[in-house]
Gaussian input, Z-matrix of N, CA and C with variables (Angstrom, degrees):
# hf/3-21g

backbone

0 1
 N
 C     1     B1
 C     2     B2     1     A1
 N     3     B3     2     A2     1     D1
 C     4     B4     3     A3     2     D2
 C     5     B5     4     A4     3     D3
 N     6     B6     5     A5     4     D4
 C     7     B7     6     A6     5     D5
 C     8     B8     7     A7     6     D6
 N     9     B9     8     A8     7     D7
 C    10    B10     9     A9     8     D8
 C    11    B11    10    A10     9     D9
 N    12    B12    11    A11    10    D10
 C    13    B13    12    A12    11    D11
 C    14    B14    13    A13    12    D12
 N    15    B15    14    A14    13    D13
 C    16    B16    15    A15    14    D14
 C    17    B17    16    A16    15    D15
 N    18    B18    17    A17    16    D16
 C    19    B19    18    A18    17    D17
 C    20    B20    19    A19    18    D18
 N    21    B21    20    A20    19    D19
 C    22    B22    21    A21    20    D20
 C    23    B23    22    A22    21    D21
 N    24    B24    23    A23    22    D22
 C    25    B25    24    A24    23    D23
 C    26    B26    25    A25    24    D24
 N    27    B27    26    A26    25    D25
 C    28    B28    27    A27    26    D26
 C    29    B29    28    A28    27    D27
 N    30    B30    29    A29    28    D28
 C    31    B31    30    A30    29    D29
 C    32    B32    31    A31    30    D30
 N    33    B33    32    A32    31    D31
 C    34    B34    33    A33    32    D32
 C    35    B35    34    A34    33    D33
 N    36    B36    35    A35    34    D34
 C    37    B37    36    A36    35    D35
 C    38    B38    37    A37    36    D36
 N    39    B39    38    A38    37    D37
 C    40    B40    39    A39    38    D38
 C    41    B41    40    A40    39    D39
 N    42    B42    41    A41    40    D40
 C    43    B43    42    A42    41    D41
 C    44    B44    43    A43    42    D42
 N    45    B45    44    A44    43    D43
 C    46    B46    45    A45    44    D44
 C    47    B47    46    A46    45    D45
 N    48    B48    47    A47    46    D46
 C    49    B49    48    A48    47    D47
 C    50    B50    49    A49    48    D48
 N    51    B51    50    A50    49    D49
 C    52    B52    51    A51    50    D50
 C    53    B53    52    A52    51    D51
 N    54    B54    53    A53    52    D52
 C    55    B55    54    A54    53    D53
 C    56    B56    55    A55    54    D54
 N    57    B57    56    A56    55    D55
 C    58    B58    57    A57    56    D56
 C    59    B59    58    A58    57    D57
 N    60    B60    59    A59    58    D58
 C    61    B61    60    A60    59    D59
 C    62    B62    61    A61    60    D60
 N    63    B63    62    A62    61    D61
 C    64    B64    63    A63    62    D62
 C    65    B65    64    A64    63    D63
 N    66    B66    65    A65    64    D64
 C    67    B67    66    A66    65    D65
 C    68    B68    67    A67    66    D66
 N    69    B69    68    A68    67    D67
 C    70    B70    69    A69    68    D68
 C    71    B71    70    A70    69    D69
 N    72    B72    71    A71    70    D70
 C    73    B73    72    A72    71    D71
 C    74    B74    73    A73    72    D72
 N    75    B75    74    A74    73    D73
 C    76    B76    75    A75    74    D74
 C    77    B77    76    A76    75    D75
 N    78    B78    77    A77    76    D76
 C    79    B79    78    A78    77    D77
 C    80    B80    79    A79    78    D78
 N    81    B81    80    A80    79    D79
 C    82    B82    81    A81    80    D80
 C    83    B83    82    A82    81    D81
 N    84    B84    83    A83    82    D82
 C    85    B85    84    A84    83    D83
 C    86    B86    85    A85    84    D84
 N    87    B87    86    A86    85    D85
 C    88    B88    87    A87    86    D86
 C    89    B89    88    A88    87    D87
 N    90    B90    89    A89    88    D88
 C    91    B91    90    A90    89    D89
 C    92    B92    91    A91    90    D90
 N    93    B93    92    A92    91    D91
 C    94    B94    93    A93    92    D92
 C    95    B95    94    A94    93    D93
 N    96    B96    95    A95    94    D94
 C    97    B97    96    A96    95    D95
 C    98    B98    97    A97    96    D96
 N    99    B99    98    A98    97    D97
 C   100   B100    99    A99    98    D98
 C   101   B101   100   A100    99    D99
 N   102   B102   101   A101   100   D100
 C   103   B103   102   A102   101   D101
 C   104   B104   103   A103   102   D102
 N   105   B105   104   A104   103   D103
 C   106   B106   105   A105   104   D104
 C   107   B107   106   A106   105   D105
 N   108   B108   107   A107   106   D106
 C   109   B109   108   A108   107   D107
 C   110   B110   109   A109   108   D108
 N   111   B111   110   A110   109   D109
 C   112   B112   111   A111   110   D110
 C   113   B113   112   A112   111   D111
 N   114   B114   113   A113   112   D112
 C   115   B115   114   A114   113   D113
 C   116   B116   115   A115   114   D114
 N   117   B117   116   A116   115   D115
 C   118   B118   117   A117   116   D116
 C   119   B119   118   A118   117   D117
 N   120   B120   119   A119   118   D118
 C   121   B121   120   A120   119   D119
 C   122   B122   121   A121   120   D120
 N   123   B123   122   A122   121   D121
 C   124   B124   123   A123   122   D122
 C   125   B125   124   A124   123   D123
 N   126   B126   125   A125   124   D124
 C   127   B127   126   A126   125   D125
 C   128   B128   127   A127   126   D126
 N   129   B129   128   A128   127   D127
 C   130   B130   129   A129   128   D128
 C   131   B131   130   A130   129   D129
 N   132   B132   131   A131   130   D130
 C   133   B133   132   A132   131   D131
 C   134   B134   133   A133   132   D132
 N   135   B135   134   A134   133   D133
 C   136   B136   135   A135   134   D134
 C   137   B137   136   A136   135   D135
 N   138   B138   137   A137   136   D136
 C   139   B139   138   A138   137   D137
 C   140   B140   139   A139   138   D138
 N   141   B141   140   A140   139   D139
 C   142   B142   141   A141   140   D140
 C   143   B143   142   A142   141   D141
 N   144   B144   143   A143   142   D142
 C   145   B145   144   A144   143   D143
 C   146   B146   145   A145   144   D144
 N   147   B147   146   A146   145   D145
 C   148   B148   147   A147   146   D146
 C   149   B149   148   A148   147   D147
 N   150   B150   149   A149   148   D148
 C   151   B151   150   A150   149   D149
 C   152   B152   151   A151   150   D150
 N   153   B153   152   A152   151   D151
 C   154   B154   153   A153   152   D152
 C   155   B155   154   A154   153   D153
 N   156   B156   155   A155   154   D154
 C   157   B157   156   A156   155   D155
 C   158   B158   157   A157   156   D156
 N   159   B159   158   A158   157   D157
 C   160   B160   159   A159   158   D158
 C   161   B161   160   A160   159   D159
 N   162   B162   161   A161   160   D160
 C   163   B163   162   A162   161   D161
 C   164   B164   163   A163   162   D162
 N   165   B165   164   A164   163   D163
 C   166   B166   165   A165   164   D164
 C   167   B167   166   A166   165   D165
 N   168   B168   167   A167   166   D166
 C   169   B169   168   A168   167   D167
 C   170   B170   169   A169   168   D168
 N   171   B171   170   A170   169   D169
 C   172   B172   171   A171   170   D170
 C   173   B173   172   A172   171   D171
 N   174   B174   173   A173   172   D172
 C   175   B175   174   A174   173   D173
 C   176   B176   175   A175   174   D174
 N   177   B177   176   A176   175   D175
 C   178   B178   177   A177   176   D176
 C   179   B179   178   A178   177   D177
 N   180   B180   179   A179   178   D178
 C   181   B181   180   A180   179   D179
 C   182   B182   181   A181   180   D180
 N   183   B183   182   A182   181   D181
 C   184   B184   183   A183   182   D182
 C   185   B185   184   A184   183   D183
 N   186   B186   185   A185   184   D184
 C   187   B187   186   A186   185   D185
 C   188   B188   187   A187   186   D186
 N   189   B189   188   A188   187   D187
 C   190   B190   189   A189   188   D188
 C   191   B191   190   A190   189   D189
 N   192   B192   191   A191   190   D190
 C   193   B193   192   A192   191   D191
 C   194   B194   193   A193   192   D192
 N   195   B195   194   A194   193   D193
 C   196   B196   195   A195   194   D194
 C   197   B197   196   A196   195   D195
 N   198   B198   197   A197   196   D196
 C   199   B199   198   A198   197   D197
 C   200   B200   199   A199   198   D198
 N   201   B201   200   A200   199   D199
 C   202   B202   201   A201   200   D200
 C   203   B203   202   A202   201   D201

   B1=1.4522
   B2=1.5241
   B3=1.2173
   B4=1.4347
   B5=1.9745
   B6=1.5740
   B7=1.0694
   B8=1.9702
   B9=1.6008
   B10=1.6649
   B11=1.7637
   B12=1.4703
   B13=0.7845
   B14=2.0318
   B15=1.2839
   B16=1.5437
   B17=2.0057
   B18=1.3298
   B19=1.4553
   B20=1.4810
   B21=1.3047
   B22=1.2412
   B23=1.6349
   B24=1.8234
   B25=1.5785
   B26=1.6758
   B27=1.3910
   B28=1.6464
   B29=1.8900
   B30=1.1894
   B31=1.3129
   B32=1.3647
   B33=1.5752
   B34=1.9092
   B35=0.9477
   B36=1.9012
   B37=1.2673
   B38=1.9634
   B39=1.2295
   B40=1.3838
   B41=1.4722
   B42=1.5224
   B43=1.3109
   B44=1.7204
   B45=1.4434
   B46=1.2926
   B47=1.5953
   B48=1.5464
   B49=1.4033
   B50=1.8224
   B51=1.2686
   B52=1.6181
   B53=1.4307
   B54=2.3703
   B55=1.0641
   B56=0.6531
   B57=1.6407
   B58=1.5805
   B59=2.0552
   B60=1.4193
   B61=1.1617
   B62=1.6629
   B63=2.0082
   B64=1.7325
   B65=1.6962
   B66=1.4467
   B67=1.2442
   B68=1.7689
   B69=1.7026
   B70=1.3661
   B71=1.6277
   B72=1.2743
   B73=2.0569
   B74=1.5626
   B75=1.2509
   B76=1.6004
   B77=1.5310
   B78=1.2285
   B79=2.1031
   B80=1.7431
   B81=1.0312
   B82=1.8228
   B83=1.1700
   B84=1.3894
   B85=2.0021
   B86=2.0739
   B87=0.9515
   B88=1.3503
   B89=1.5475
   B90=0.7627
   B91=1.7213
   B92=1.6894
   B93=1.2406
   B94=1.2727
   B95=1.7426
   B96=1.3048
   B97=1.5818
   B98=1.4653
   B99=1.5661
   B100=1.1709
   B101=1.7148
   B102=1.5312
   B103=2.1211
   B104=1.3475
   B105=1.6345
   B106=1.0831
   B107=1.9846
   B108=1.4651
   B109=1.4412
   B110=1.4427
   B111=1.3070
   B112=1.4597
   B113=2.3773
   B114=0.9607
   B115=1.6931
   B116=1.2765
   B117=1.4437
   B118=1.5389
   B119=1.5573
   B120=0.8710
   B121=1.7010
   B122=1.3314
   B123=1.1456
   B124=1.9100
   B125=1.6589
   B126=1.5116
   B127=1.0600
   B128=1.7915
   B129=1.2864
   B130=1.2687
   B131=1.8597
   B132=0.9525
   B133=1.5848
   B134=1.4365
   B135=1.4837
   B136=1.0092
   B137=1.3874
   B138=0.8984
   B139=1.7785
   B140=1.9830
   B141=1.5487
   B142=1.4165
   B143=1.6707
   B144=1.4441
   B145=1.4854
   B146=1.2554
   B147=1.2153
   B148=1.6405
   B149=1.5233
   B150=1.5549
   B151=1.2929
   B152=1.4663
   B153=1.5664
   B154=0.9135
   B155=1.4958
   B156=1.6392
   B157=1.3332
   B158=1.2219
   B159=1.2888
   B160=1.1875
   B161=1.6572
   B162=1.8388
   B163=1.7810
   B164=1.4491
   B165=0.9945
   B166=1.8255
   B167=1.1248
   B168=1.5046
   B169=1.6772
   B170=1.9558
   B171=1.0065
   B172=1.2854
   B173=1.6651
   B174=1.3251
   B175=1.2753
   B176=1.8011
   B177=1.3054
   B178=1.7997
   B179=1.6352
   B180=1.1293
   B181=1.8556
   B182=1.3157
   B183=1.5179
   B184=1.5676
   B185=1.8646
   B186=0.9715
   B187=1.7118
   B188=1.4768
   B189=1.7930
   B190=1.8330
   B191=1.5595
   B192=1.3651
   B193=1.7375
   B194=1.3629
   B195=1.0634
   B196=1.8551
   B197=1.6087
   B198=1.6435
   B199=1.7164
   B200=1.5375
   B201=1.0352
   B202=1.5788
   B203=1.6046
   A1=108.17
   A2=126.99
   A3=113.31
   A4=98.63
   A5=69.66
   A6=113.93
   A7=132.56
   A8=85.89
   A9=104.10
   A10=120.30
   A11=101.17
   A12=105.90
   A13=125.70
   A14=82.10
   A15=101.27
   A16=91.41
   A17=93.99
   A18=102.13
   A19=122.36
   A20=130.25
   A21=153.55
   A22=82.84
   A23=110.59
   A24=99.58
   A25=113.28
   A26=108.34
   A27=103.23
   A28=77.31
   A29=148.95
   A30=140.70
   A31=125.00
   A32=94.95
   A33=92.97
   A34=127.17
   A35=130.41
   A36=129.01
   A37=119.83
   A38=92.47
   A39=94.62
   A40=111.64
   A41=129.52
   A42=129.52
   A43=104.43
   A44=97.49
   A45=96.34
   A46=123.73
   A47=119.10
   A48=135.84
   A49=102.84
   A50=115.17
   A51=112.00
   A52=144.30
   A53=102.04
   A54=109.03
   A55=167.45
   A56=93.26
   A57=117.17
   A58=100.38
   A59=113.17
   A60=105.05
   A61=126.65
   A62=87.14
   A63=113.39
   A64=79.02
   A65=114.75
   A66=111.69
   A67=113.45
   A68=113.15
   A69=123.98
   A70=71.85
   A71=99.99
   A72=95.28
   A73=107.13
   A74=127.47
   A75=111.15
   A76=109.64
   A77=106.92
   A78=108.36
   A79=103.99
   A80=107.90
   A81=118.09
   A82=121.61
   A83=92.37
   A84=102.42
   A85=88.26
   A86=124.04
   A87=94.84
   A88=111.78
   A89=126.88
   A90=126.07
   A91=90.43
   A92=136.66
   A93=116.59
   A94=104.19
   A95=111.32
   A96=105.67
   A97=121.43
   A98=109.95
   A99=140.24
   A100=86.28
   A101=109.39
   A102=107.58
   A103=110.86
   A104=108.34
   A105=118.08
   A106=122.08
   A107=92.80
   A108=103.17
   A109=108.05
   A110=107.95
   A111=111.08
   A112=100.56
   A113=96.28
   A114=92.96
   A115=114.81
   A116=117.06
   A117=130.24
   A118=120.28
   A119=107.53
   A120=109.08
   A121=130.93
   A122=95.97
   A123=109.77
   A124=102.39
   A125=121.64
   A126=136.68
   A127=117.89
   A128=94.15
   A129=112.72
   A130=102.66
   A131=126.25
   A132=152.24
   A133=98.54
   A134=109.39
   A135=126.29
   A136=139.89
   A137=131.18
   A138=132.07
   A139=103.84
   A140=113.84
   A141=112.49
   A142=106.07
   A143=114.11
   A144=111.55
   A145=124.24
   A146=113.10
   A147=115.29
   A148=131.04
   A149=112.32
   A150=103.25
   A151=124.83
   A152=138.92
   A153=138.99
   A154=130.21
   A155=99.48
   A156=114.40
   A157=142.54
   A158=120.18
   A159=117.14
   A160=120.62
   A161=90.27
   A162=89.53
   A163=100.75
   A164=127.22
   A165=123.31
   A166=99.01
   A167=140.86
   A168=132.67
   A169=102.33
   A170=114.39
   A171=114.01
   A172=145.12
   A173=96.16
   A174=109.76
   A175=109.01
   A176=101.34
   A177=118.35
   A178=105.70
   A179=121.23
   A180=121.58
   A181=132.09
   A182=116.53
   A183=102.27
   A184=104.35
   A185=82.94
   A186=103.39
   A187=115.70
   A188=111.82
   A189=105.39
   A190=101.19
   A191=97.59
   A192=103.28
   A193=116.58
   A194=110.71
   A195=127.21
   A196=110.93
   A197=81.40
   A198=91.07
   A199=107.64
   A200=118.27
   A201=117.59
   A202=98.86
   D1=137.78
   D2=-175.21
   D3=-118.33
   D4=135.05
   D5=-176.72
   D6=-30.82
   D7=-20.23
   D8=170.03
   D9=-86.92
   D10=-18.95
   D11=-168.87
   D12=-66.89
   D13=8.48
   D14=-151.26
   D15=-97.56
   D16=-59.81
   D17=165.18
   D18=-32.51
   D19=-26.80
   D20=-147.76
   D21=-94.24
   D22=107.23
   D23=-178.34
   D24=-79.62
   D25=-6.82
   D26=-158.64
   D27=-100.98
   D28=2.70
   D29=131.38
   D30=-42.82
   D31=-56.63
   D32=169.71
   D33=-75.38
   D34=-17.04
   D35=167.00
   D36=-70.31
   D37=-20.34
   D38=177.04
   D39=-92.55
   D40=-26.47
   D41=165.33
   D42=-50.78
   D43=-55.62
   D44=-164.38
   D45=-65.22
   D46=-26.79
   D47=-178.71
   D48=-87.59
   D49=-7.27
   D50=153.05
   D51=-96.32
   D52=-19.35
   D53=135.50
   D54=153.76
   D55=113.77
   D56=178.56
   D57=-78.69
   D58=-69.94
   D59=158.88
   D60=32.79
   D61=-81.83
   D62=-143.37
   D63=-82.80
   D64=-44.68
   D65=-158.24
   D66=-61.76
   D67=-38.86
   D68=179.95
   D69=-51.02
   D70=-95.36
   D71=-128.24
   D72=-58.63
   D73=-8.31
   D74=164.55
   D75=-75.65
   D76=-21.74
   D77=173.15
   D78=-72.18
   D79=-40.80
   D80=173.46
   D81=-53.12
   D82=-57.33
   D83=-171.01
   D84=-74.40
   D85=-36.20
   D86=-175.50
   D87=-99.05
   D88=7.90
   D89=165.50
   D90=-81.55
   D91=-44.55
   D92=-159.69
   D93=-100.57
   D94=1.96
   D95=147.43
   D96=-114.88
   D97=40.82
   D98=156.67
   D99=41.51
   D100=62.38
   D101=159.74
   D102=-112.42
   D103=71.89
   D104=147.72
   D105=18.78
   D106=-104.42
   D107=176.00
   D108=-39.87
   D109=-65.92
   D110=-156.06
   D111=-65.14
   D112=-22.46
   D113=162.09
   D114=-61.69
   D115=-48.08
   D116=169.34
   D117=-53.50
   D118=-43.33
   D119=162.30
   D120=-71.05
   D121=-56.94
   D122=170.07
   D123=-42.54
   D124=-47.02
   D125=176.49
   D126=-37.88
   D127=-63.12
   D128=-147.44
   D129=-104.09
   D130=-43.58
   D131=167.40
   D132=-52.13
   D133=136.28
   D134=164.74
   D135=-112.90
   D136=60.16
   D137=-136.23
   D138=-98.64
   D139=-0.56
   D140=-163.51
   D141=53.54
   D142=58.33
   D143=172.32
   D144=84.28
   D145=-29.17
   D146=-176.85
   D147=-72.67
   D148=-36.15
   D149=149.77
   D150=-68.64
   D151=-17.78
   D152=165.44
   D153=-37.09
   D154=-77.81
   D155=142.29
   D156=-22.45
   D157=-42.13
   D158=177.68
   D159=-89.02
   D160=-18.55
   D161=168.54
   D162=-74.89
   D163=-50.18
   D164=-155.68
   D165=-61.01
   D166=-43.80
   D167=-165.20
   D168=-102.64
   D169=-22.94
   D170=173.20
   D171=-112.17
   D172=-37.04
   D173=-167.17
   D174=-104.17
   D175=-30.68
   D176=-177.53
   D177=-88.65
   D178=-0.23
   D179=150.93
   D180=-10.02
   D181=73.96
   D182=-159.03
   D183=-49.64
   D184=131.11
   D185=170.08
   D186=-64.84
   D187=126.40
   D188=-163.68
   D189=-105.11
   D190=123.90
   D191=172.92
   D192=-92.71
   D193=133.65
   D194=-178.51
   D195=-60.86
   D196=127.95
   D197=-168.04
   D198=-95.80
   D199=137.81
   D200=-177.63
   D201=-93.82

């Protein structure tokens, strides 16, 4: 990736308007299935969306408890 490309502000406006987005509702969906860690990451991690994504359709699965 070269290195100018970063300078390029309508680069960072489009990084940024792809995600913030992913990041709200993967910070949402896991605060309200109370995953700790994975709030902590989403948090702190920077992946440009990609770890996001992959919690909301994969990894953030509400988990099914057995009904008696």
């Amino acid at each position: 990736m070269d290195p100018n490309i970063l300078s390029n502000p309508w680069v960072i406006l489009a990084m940024l308007l792809w995600t913030i987005p992913w990041k709200g509702i993967a910070l949402w969906k896991s605060a309200r299935q109370n995953d700790k860690a994975w709030f902590i990451a989403l948090l702190i991690i920077n992946t440009v969306g990609l770890l996001e994504i992959l919690y909301i359709f994969i990894f953030g699965k509400k988990k099914q408890t057995p009904q008696a």
